[in-house]
N, C-alpha and C positions, 0 to 999 in steps of 0.2 A: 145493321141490317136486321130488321124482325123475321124470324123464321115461322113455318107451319105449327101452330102448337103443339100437333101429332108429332114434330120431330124432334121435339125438346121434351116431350113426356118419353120418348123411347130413348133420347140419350142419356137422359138424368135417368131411367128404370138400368139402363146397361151397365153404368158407372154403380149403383145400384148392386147389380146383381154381381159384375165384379168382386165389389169388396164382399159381398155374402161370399161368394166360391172359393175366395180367396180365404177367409178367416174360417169357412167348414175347413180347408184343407189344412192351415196351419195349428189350428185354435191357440192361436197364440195371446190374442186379445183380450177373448172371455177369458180365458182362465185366470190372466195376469189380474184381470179387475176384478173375476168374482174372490180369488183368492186376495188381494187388498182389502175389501168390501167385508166379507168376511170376519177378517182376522181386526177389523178395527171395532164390528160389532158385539164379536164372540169379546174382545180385551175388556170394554167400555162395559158390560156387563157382568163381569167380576165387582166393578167396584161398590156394587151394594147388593142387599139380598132382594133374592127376589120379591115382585109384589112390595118393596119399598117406594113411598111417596119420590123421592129424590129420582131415584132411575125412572120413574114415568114422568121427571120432568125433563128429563137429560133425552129422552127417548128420540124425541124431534129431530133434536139438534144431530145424533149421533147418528140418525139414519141419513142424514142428508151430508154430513162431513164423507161421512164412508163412503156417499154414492158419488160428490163431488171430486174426489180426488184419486177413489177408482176411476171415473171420466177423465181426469189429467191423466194418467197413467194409460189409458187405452187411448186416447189421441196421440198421446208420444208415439206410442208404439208402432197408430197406425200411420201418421206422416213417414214414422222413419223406414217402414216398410215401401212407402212409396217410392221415398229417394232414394234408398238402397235398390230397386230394382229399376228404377230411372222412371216411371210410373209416371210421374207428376210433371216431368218436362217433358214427356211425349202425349200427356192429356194437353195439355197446354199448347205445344206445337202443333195440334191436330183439330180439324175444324169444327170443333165441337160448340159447340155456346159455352162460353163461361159459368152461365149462369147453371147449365145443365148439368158439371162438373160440380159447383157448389152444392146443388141442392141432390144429387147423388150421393155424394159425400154426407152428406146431413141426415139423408133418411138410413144411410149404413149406422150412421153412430145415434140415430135416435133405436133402432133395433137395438144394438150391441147394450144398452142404457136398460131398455126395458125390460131385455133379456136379462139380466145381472136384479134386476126387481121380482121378478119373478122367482126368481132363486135364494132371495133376502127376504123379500116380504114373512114366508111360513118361519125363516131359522129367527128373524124378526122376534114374531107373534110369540113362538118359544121362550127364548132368553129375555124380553122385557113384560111377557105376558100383560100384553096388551094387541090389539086390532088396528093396526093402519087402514085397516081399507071398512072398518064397521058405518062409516060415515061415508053417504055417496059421494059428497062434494071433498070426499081426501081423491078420488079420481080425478078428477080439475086438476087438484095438487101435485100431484106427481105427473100429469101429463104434461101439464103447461109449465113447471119445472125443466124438467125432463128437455120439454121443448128447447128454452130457453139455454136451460148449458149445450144442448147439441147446436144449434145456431150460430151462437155465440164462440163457442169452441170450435165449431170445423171453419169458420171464418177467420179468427187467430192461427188457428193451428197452420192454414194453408199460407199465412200472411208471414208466421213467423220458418215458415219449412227452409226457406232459401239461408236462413242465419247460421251462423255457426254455434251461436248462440241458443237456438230455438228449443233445450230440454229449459231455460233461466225462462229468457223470453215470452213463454207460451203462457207460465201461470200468471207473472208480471203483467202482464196487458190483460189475463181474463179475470180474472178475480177479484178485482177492485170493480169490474165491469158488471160482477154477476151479485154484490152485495146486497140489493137494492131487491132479488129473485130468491136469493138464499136465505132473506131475515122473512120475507114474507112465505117464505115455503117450510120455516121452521116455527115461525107462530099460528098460521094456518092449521100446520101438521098438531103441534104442541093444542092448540083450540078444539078441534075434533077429538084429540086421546084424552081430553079434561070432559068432555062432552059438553062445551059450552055453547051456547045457542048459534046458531048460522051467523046473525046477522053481526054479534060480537067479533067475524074475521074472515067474515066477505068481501072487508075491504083489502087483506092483505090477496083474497082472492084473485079478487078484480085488476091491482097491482100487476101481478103477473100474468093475467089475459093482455092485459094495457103492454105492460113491457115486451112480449111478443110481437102484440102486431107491430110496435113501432121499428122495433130493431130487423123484421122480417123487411120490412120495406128499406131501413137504411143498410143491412148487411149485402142483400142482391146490388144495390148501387155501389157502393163499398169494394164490395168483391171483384165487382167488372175493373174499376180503376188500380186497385191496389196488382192485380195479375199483368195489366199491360203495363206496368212499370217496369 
């Protein structure tokens, strides 16, 4: 049954605003993931001196593993808050849209994602001295990133919640899934810190515009089936 858009924009904002009230009052999540985030990029920058050729080419790669698996780490955390408070079978039992649950859920952890960039980006630009963001089109890159593992992640995340399994489970099913987002988000990245001309890695751009919209439409359909199972 299609409902009022008005009332799928206010429930997906509620689910929303929940996990915001929720994570200002625990801060349990940022911190878990900026302190991961963090300490993989502060390590990873030991390994060579500064302003050496080799760490600006490792740079890419490292910001994106760091922000990667800070995001496993912050979906664990935040499913298991759900089911620990029983959260997730009373959104479910309650007449909400499915799909307004999903995409609630998605805009909490595309925050929680940019927020933790916003905090690496400058400790970044220090220890690899270099500019992620000197090139307009590294904004593309990290948003439609960014996009794609929150997407993709709050759709496993909520797929794998009910398992007993689900800290194994979660990365197992997303990460062979996001290969395809992460090679193109790291030679992208890796393109603008070389300063190589746009159209040298517009393609890996476009990649992940492409990979968005397809999986935004197969994840809402996805989502509805995989919950009333």
């Amino acid at each position: 049954m299609n409902m009022p858009k008005s009332n799928f924009i206010s429930q997906t904002l509620a689910i929303f605003k929940k996990d915001i009230q929720l994570e200002l009052k625990t801060k349990e999540i940022i911190s878990s993931m900026l302190l991961f985030s963090m300490l993989v990029v502060v390590v990873f920058s030991f390994l060579f001196e500064p302003g050496n050729i080799e760490q600006a080419g490792i740079a890419g790669g490292v910001y994106w593993m760091a922000l990667i698996f800070a995001g496993l780490l912050g979906l664990g955390k935040s499913m298991q808050a759900e089911i620990n408070g029983g959260n997730l079978e009373a959104l479910l039992l309650s007449p909400i849209s499915r799909n307004a649950i999903f995409y609630g859920k998605l805009l909490s952890n595309i925050a929680f994602l940019l927020c933790i960039q916003l905090i690496m980006l400058p400790l970044f630009v220090v220890l690899y001295d270099t500019n992620l963001v000197s090139h307009i089109s590294m904004l593309a890159v990290i948003l439609g990133t960014t996009y794609a593992f929150s997407l993709l992640g709050t759709l496993f995340s909520l797929m794998a919640a009910r398992s007993s399994t689900r800290e194994i489970l979660l990365p197992i099913l997303l990460l062979p899934m996001l290969v395809p987002v992460i090679l193109g988000a790291i030679q992208a990245t890796n393109g603008a810190l070389f300063q190589d001309a746009v159209s040298t890695y517009a393609v890996w751009i476009r990649l992940i515009v492409v990979y968005d919209v397809v999986f935004t439409a197969i994840a809402s359909l996805l989502f509805e089936v995989v919950v009333e199972e």
